[in-house]
DODREN-385185 format. One record per atom (N, C-alpha, C, CB): atom name; x, y, z; residue number from 1. Coordinates in pm, whole numbers. Each point is the difference from the previous one (the first is absolute). Glycine has a CB too. Layout:
% DODREN-385185
REC   atom     east    north       up   seq
REC     CA        X        Y        Z   NUM
...
END
This chain:
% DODREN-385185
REC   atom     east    north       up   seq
REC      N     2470     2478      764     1
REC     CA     -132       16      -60     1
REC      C     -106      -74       79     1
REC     CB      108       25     -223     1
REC      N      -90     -149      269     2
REC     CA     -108      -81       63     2
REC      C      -34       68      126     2
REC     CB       75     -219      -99     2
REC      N       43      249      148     3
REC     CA       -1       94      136     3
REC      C     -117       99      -11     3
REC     CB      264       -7       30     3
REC      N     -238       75     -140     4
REC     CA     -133      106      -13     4
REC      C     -124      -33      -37     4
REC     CB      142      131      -53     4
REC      N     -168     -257       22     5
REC     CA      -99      -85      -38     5
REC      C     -109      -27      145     5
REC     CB      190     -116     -206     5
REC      N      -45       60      256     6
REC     CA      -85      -44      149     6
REC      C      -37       99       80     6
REC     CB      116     -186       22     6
REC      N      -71      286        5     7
REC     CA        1       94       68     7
REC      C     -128       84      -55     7
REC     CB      260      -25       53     7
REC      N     -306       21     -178     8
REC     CA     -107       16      -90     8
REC      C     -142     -117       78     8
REC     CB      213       67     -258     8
REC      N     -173     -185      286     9
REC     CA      -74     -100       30     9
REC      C      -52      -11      123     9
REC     CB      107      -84     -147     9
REC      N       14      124      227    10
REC     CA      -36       46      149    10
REC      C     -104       88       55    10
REC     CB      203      -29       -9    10
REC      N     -183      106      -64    11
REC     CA      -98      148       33    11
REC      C     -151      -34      -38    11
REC     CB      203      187      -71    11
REC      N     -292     -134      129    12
REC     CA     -127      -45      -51    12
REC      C      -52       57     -128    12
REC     CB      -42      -35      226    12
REC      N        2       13     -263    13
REC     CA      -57       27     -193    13
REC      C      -63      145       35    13
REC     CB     -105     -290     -125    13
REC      N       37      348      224    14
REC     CA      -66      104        7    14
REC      C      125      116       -2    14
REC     CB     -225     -125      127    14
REC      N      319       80      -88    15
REC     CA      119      116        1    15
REC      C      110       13     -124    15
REC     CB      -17      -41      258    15
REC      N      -52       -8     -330    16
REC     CA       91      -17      -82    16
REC      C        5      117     -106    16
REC     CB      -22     -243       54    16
REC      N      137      329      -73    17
REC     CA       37      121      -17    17
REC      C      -21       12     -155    17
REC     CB      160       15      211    17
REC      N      -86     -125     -261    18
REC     CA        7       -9     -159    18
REC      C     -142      -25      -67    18
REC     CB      244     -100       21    18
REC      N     -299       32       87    19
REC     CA     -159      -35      -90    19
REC      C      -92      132      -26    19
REC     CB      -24     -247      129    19
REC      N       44      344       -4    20
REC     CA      -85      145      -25    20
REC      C      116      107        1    20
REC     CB     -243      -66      136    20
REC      N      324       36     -250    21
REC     CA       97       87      -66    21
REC      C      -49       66      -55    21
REC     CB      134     -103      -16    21
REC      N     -106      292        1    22
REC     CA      -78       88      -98    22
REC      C      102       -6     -122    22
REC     CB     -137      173      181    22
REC      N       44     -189     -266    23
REC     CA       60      -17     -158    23
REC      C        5       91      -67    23
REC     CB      -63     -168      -19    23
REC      N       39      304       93    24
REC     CA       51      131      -69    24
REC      C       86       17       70    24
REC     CB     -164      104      -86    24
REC      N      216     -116      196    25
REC     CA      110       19       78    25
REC      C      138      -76      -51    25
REC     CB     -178       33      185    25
REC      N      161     -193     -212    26
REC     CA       99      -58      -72    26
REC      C        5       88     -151    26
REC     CB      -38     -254      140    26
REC      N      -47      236     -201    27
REC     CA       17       57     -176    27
REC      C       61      119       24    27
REC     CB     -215      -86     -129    27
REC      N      211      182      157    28
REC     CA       30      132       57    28
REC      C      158      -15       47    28
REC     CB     -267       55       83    28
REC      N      349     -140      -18    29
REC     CA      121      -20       48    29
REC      C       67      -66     -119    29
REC     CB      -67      -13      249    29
REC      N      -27      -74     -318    30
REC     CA       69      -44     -137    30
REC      C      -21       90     -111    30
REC     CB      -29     -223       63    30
REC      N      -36      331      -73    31
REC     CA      -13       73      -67    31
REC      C      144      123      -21    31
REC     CB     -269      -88       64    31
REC      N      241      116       90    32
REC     CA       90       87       20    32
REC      C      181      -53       -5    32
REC     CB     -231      108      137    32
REC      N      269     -240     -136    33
REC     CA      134      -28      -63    33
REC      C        3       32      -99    33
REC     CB       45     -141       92    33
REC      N     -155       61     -160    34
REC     CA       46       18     -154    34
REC      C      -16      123      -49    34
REC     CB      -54     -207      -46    34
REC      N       18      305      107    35
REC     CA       23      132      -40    35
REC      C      124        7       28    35
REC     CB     -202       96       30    35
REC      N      248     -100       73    36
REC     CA      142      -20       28    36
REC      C      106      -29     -113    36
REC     CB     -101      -77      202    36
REC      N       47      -38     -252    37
REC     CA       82      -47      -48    37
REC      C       -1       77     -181    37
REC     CB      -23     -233      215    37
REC      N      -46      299     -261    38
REC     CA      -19       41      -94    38
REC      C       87      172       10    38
REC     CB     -243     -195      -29    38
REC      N      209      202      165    39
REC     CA        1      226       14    39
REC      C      134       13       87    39
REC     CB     -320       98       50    39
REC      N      368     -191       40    40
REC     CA       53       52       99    40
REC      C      172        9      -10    40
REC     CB     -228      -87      122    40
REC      N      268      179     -156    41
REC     CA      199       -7      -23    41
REC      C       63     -106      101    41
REC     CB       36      286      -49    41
REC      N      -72     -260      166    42
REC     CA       67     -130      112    42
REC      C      -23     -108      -10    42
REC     CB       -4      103      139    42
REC      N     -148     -164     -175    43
REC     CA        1     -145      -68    43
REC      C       84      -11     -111    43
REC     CB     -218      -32       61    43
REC      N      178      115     -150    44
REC     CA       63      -51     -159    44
REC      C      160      -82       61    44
REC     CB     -116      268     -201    44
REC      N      186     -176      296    45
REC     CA      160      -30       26    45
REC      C       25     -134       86    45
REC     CB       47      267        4    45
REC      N     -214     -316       63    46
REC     CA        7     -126       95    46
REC      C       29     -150      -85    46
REC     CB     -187      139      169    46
REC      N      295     -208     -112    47
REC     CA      -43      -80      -83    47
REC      C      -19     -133      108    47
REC     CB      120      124     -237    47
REC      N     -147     -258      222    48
REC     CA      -62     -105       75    48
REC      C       58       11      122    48
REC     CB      -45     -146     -178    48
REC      N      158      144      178    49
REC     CA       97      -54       87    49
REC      C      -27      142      122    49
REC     CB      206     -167     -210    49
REC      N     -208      268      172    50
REC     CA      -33      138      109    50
REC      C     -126      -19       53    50
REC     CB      121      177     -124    50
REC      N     -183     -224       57    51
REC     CA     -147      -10       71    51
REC      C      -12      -98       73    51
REC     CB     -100       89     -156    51
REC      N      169     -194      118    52
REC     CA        3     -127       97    52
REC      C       92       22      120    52
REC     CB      -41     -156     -197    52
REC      N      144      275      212    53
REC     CA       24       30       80    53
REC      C      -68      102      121    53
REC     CB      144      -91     -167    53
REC      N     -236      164       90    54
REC     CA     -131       65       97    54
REC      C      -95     -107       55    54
REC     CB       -9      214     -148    54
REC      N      -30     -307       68    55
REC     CA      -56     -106       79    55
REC      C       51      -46       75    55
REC     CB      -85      -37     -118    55
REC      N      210        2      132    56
REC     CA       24      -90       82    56
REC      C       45       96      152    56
REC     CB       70     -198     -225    56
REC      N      -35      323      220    57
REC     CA      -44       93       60    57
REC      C     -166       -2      110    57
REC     CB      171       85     -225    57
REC      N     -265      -61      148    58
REC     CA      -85      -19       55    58
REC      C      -67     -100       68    58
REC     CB       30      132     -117    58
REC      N       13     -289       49    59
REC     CA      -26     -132       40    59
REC      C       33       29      185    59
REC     CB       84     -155     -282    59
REC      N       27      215      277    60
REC     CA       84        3      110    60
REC      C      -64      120      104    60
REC     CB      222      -91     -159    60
REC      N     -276      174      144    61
REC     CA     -109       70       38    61
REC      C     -109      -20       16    61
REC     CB       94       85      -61    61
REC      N     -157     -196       35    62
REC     CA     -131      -73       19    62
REC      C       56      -90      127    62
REC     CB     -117       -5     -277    62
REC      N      231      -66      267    63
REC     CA        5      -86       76    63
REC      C       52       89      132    63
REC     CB       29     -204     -189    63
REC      N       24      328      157    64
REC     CA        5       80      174    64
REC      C     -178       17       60    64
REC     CB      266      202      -78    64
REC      N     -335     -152      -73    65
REC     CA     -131       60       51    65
REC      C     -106     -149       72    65
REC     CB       20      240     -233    65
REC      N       44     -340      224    66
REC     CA      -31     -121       40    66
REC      C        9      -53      151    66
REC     CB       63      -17     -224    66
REC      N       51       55      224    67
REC     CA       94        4      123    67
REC      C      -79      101       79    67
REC     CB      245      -53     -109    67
REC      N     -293      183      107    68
REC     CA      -78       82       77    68
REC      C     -119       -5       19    68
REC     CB      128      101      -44    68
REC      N     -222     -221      -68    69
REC     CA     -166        5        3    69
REC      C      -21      141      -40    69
REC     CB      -58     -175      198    69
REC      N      145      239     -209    70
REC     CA      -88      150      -18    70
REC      C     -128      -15     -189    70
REC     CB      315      192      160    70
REC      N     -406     -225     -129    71
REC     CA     -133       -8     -135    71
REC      C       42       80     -127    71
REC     CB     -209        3      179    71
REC      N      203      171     -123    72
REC     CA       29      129      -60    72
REC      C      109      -30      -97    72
REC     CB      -68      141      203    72
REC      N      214     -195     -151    73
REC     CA      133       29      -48    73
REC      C      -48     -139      -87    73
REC     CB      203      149      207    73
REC      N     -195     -250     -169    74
REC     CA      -59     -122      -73    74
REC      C      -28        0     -129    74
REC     CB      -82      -38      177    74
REC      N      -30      120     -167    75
REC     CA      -69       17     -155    75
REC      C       26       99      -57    75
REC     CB     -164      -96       42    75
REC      N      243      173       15    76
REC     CA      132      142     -104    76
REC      C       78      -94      -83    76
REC     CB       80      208      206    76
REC      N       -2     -314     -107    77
REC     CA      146      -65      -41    77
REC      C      -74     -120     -131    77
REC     CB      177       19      308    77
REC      N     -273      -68     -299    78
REC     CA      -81      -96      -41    78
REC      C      -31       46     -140    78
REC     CB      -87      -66      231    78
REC      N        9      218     -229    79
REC     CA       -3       55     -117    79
REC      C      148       44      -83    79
REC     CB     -233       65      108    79
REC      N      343      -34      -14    80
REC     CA       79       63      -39    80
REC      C      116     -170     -113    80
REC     CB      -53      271      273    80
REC      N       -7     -381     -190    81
REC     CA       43     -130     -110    81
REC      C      -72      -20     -133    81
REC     CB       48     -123      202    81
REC      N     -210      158     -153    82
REC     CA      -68      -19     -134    82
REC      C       44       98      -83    82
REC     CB     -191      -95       85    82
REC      N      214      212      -43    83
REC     CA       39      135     -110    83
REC      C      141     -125      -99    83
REC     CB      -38      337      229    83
REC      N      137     -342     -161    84
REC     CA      103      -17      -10    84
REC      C       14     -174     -108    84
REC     CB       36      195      264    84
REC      N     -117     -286     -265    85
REC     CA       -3      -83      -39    85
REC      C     -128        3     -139    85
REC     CB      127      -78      254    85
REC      N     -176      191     -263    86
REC     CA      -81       62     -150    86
REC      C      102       65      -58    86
REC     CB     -239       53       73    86
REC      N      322       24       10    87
REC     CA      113       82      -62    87
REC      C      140      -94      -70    87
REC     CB      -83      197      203    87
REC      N       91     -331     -151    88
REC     CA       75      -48      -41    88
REC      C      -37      -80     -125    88
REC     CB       84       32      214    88
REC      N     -252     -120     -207    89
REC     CA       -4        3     -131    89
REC      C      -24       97     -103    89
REC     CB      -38     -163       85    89
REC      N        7      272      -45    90
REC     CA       11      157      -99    90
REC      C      138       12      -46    90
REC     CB     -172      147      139    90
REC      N      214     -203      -47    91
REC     CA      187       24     -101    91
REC      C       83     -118      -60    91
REC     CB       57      178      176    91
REC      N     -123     -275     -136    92
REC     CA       12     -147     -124    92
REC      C      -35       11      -64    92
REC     CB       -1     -131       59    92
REC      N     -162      233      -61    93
REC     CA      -77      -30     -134    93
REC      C      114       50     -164    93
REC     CB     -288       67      179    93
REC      N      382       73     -112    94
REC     CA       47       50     -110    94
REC      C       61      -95      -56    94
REC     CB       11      197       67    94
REC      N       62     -348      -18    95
REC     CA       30      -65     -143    95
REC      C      -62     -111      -26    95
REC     CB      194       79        1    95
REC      N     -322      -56       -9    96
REC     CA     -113      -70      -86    96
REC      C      -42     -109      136    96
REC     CB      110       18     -311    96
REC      N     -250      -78      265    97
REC     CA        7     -148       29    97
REC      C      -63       48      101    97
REC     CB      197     -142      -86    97
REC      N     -190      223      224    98
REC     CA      -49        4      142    98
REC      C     -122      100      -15    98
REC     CB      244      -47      130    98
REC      N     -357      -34      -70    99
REC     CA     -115      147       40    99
REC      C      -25      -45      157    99
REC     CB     -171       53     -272    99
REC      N      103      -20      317   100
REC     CA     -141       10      108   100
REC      C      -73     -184      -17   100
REC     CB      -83      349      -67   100
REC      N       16     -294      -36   101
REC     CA     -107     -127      -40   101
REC      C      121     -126      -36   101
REC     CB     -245      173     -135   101
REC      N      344     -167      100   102
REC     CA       36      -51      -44   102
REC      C      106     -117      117   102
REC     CB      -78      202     -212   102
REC      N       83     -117      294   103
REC     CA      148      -18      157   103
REC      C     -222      -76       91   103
REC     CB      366      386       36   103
REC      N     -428     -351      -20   104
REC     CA     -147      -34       59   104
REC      C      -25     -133      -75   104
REC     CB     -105      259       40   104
REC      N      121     -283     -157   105
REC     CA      -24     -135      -64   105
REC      C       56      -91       20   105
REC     CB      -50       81     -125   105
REC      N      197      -41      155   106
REC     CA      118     -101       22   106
REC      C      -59      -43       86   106
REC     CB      204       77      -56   106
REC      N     -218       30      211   107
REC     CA      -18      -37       95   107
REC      C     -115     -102       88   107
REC     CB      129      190      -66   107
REC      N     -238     -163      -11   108
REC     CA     -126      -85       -9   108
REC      C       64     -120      -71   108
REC     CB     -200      193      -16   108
REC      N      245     -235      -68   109
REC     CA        9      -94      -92   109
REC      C      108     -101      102   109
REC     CB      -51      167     -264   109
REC      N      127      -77      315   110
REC     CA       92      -94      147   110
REC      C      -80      -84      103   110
REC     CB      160      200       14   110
REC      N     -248      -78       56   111
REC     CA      -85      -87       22   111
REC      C      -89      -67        9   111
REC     CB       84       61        9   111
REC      N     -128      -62     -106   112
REC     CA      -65     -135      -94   112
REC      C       60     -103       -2   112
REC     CB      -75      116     -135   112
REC      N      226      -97       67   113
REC     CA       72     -156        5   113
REC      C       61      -40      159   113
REC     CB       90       38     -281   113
REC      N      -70       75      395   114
REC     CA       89      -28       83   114
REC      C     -143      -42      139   114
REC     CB      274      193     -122   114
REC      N     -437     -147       85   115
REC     CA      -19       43      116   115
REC      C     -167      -56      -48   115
REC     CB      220      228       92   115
REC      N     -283     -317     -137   116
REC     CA     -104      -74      -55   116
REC      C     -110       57      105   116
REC     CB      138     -229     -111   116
REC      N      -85      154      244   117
REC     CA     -153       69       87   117
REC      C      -46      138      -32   117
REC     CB       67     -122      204   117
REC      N      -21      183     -211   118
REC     CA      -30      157      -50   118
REC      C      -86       29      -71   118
REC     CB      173       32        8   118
REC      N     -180     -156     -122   119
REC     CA     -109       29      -93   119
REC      C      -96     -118        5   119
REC     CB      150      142     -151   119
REC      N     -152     -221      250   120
REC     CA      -45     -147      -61   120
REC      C      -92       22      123   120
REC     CB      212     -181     -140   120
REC      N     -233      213      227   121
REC     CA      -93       48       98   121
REC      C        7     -139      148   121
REC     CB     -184      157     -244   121
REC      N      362     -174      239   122
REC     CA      -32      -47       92   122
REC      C      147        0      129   122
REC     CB     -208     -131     -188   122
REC      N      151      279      154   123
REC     CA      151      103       96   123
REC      C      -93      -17      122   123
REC     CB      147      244     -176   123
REC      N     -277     -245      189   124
REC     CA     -101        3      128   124
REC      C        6     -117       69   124
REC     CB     -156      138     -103   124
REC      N      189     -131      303   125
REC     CA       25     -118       45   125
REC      C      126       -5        1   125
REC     CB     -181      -92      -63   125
REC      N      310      132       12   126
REC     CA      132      -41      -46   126
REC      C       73       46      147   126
REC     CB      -14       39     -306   126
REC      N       63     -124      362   127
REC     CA       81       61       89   127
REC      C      146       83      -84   127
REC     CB     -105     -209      191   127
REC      N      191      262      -71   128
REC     CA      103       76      -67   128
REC      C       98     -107      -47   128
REC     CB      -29      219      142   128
REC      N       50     -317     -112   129
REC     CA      110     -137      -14   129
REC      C      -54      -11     -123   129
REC     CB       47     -144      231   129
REC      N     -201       75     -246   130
REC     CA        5      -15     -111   130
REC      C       -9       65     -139   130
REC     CB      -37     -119      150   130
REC      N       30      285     -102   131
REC     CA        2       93     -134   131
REC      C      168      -19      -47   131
REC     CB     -218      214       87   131
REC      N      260     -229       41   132
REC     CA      151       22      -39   132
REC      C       58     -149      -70   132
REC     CB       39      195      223   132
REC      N      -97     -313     -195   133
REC     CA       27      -80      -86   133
REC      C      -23       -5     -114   133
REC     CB        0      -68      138   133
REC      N     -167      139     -160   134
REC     CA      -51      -16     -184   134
REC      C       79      111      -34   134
REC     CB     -273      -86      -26   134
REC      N      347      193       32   135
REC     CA       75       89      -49   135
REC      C      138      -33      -40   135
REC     CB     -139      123      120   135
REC      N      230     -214      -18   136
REC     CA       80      -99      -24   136
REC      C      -15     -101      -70   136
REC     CB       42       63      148   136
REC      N      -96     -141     -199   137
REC     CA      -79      -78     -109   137
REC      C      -18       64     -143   137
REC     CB     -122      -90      196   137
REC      N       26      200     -151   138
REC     CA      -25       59     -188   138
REC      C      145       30       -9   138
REC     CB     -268      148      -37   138
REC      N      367      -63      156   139
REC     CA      137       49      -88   139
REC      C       67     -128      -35   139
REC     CB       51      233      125   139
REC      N      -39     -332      -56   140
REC     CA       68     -117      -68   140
REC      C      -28      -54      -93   140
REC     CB       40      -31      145   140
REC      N     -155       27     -193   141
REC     CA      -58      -34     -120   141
REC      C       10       79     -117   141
REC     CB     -126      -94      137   141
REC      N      101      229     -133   142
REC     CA       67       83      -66   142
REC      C      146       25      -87   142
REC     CB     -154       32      157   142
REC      N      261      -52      -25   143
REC     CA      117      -67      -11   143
REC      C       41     -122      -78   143
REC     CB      -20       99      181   143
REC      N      -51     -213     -141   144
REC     CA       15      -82     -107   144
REC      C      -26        0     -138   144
REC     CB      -19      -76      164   144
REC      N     -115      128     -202   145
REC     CA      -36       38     -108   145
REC      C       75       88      -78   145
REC     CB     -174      -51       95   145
REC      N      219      159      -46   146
REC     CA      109      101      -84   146
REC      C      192      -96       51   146
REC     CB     -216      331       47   146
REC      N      230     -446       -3   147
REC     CA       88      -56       -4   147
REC      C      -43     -112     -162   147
REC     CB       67       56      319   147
REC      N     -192      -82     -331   148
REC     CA       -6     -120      -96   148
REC      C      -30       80      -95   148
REC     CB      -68     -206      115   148
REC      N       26      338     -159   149
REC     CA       22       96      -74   149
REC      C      109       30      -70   149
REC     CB     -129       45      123   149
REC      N      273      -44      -28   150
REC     CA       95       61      -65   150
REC      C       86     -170      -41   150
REC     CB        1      307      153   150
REC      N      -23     -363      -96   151
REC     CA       45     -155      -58   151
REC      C      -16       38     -154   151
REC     CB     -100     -192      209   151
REC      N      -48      180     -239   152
REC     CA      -82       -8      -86   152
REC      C       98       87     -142   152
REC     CB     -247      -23      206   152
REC      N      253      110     -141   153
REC     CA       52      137      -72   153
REC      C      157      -46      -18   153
REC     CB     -180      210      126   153
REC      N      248     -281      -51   154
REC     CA       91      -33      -10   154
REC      C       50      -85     -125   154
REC     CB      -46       48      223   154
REC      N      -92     -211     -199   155
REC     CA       27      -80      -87   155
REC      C      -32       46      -93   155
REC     CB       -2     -147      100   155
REC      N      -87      223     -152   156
REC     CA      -22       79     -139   156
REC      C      118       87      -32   156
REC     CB     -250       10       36   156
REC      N      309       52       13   157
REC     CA      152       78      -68   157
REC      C       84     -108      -16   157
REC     CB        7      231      120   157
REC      N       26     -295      -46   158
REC     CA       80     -152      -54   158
REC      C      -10      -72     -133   158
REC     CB      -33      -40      218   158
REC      N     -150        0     -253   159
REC     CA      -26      -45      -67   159
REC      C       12       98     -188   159
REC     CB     -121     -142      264   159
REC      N      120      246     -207   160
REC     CA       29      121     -149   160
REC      C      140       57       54   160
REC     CB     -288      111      -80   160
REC      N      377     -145      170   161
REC     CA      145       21      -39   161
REC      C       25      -94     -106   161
REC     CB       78       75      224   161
REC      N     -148     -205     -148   162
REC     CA       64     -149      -86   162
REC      C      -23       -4     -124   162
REC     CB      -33     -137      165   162
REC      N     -149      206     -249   163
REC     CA      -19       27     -142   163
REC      C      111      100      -20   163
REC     CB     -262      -44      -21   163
REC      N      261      178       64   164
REC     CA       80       85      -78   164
REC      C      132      -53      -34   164
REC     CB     -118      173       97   164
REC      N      206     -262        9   165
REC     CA      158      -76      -72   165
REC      C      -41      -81      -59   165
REC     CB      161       10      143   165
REC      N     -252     -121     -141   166
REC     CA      -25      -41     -141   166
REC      C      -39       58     -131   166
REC     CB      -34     -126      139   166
REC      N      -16      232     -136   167
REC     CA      -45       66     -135   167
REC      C      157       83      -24   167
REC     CB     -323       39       42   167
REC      N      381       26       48   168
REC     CA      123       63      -17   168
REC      C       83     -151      -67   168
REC     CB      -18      229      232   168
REC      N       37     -333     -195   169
REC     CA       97     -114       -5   169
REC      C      -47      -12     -220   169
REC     CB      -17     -171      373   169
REC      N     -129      161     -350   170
REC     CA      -81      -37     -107   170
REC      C       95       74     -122   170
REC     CB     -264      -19      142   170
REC      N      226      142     -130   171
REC     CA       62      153      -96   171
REC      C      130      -47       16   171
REC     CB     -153      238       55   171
REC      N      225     -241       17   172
REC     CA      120      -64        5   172
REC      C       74      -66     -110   172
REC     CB      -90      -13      190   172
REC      N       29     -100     -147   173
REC     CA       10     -147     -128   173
REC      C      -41       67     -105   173
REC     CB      -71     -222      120   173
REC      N      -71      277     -155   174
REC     CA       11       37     -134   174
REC      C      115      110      -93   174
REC     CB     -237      -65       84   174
REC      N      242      144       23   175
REC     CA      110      118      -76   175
REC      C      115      -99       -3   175
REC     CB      -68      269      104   175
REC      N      168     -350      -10   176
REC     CA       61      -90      -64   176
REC      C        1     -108     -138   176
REC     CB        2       67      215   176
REC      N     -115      -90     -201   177
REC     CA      -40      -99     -150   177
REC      C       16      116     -101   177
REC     CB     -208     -198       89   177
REC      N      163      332      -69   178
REC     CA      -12       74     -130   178
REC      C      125       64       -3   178
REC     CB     -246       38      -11   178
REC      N      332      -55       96   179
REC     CA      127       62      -35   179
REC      C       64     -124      -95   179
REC     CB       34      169      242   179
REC      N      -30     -315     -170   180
REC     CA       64     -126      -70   180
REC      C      -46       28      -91   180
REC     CB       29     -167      123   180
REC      N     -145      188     -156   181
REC     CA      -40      -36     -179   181
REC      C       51      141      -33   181
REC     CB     -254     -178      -30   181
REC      N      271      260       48   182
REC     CA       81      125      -78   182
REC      C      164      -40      -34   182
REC     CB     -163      190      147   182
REC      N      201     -219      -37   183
REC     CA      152      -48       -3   183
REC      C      -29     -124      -97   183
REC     CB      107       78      267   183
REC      N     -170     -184     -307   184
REC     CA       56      -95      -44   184
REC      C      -93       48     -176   184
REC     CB       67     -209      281   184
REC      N     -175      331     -272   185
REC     CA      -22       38     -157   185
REC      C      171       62      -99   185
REC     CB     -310       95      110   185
REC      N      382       -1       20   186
REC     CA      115       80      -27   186
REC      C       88      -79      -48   186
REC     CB      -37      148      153   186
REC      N       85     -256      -86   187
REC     CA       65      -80      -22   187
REC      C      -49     -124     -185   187
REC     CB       42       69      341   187
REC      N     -145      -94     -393   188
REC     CA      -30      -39      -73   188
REC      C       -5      122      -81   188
REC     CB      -80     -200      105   188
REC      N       82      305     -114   189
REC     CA       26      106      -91   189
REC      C       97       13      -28   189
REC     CB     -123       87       49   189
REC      N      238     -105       21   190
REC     CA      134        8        5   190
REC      C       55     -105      -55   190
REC     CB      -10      123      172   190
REC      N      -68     -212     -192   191
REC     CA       89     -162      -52   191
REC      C      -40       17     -144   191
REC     CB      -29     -204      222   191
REC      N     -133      278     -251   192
REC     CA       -8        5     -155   192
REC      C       76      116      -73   192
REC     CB     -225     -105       32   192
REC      N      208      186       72   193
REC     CA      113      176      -81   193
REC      C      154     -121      -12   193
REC     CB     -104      352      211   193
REC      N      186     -382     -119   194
REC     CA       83     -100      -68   194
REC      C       14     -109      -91   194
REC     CB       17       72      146   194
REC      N     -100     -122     -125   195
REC     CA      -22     -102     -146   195
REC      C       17       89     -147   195
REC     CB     -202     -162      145   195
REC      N       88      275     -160   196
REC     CA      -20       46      -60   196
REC      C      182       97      -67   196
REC     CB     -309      -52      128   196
REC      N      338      139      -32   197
REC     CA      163       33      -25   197
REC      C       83     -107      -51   197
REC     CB       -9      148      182   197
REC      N      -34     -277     -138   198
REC     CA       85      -99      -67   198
REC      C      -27      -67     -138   198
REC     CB       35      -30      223   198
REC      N     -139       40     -269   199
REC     CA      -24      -45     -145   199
REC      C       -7      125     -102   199
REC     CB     -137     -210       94   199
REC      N      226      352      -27   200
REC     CA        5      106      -98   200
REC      C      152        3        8   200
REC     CB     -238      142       27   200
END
């Protein structure tokens, strides 16, 4: 990911492809999966794992069309990943949970926690060493945080295993006490029904 960051950083801002992206051209490619994914008999039968095998297909076709500089084939194979990686969340989406906006939020929200200059306005000036250090940094930090997270999460299931066997232990003891006092009412019933047989 940083790789594509820098390589983003390198290039001068005037060339930058994604900034004068046509947004009927993207909507239109996302449009047209999810038609896909609603109309088409051959999707309906795709499931993650096939599509991630066409990607990874094409990954591998970008990196020949790489290998040749050829521009043309480039941005066939290039589109032919973006097709392929809308198509794959088009076919997660069927069991719930995955959209578009939703796989774009994650991704912003990563780097946010993994990649601060980005938003903090002070990616300008940055040599490549040091983008690649603040990127190494936010992920370690990150890391730690979802390490003191699951601690967290840890000592809290510990702490309500330990209530629930005490409340189980609790019920316990009591259904014992209420059995003793049943057994020892039975037993004093039994001593007066005998008494009683004995003074008739």
């Amino acid at each position: 990911m940083l790789g594509c960051l820098l390589c983003a950083r390198a290039a001068p801002r005037s060339r930058s492809v994604l900034a004068r992206a046509d947004d009927n051209n993207l909507s239109e490619l996302v449009a047209r999966v999810a038609q896909l994914g609603r109309e088409c008999p051959w999707t309906a039968e795709q499931t993650p794992q096939t599509v991630l095998s066409y990607m990874k297909e094409e990954c591998s076709e970008v990196e020949a069309a790489l290998n040749t500089a050829a521009s043309e084939e480039l941005t066939s194979e290039l589109g032919d990943v973006l097709f392929n990686a809308l198509l794959l969340i088009e076919v997660c989406a069927r069991d719930g949970g995955v959209s578009v906006d939703a796989a774009a939020a994650a991704s912003v929200s990563k780097l946010r926690r993994r990649y601060p200059p980005l938003f903090d306005g002070s990616l300008d000036g940055m040599s490549a060493a040091q983008a690649n250090e603040a990127w190494s940094t936010g992920k370690a930090a990150e890391e730690a945080a979802a390490t003191a997270t699951q601690v967290d999460l840890d000592d809290d299931y510990d702490a309500a295993l330990a209530a629930e066997i005490a409340e189980l232990d609790r019920l316990e003891a009591e259904e014992q006490a209420l059995a003793d006092r049943e057994q020892l009412a039975r037993l004093v019933m039994e001593e007066i029904a005998s008494e009683q047989r004995a003074c008739e």
